[in-house]
C-alpha positions as CSV (number, residue, x, y, z in Angstrom):
1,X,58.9,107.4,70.3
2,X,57.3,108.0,73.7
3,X,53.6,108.6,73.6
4,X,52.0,110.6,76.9
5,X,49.7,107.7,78.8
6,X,45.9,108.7,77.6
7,X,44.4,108.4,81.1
8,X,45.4,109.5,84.5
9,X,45.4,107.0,87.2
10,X,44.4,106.6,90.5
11,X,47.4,106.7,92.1
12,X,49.5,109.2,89.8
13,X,46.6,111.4,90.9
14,X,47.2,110.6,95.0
15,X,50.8,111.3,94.4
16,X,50.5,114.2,93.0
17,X,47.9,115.7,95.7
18,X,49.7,114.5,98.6
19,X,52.9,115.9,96.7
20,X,51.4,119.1,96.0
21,X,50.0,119.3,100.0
22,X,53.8,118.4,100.9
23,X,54.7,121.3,98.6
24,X,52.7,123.9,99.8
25,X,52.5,122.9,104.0
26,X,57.0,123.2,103.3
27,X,56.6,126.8,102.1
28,X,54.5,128.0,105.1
29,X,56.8,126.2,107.2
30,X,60.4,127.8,105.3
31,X,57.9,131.1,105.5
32,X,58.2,131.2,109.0
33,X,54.3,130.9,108.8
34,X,54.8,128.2,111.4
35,X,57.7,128.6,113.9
36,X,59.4,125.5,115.1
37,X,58.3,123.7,117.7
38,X,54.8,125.1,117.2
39,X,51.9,122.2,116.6
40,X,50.2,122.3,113.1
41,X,46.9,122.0,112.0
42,X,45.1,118.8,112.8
43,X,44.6,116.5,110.2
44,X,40.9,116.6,110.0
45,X,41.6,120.7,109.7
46,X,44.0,120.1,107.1
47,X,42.1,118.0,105.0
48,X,39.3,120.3,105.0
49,X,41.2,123.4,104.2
50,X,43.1,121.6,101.5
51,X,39.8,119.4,100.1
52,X,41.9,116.3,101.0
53,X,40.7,112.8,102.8
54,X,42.9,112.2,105.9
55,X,45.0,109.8,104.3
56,X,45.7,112.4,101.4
57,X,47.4,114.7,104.1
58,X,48.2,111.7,106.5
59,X,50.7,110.8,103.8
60,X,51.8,114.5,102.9
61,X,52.4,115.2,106.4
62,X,54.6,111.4,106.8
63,X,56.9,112.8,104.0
64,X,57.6,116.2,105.5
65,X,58.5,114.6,108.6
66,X,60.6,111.8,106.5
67,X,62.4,114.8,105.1
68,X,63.2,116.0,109.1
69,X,60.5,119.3,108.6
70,X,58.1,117.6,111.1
71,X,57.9,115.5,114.0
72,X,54.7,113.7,115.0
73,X,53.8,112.8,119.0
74,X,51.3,110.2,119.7
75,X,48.2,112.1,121.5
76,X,49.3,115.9,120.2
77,X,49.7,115.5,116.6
78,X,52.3,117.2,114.3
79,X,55.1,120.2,115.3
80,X,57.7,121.6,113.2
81,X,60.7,120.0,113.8
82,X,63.2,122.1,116.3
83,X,67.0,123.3,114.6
């Protein structure tokens, strides 16, 4: 028999946020809250609306655009990936 971990780590804890940013920043986007080709949020405004660090949303943000939702530019920061 299986018994549940007694603690929480660190880093189930960082997946989970940056899972649950992911989550939520993909339903805007599927919403049509934020049209493609139109730039997001920077990443300092992210993190503050979602009570993040950077790297929290950094890392959200990486696997949107792993999954082809966003596309990042060097020097403009993160659109919605074009159909």
């Amino acid at each position: 028999m299986l018994l549940a971990p007694k603690y929480t780590s660190i880093r189930q804890v960082r997946q989970t946020r940056y899972q649950a940013i992911a989550d939520d920043l993909r339903r805007r986007v599927e919403a049509g809250a934020v049209g493609a080709g139109r730039l997001l949020p920077s990443e300092s405004e992210l993190s503050a609306d979602y009570g993040a660090s950077r790297v929290t949303v950094r890392r959200a943000l990486e696997a949107l655009r792993d999954e082809g939702l966003l596309e990042s530019r060097q020097g403009l920061g993160w659109l919605v990936a074009s159909d």
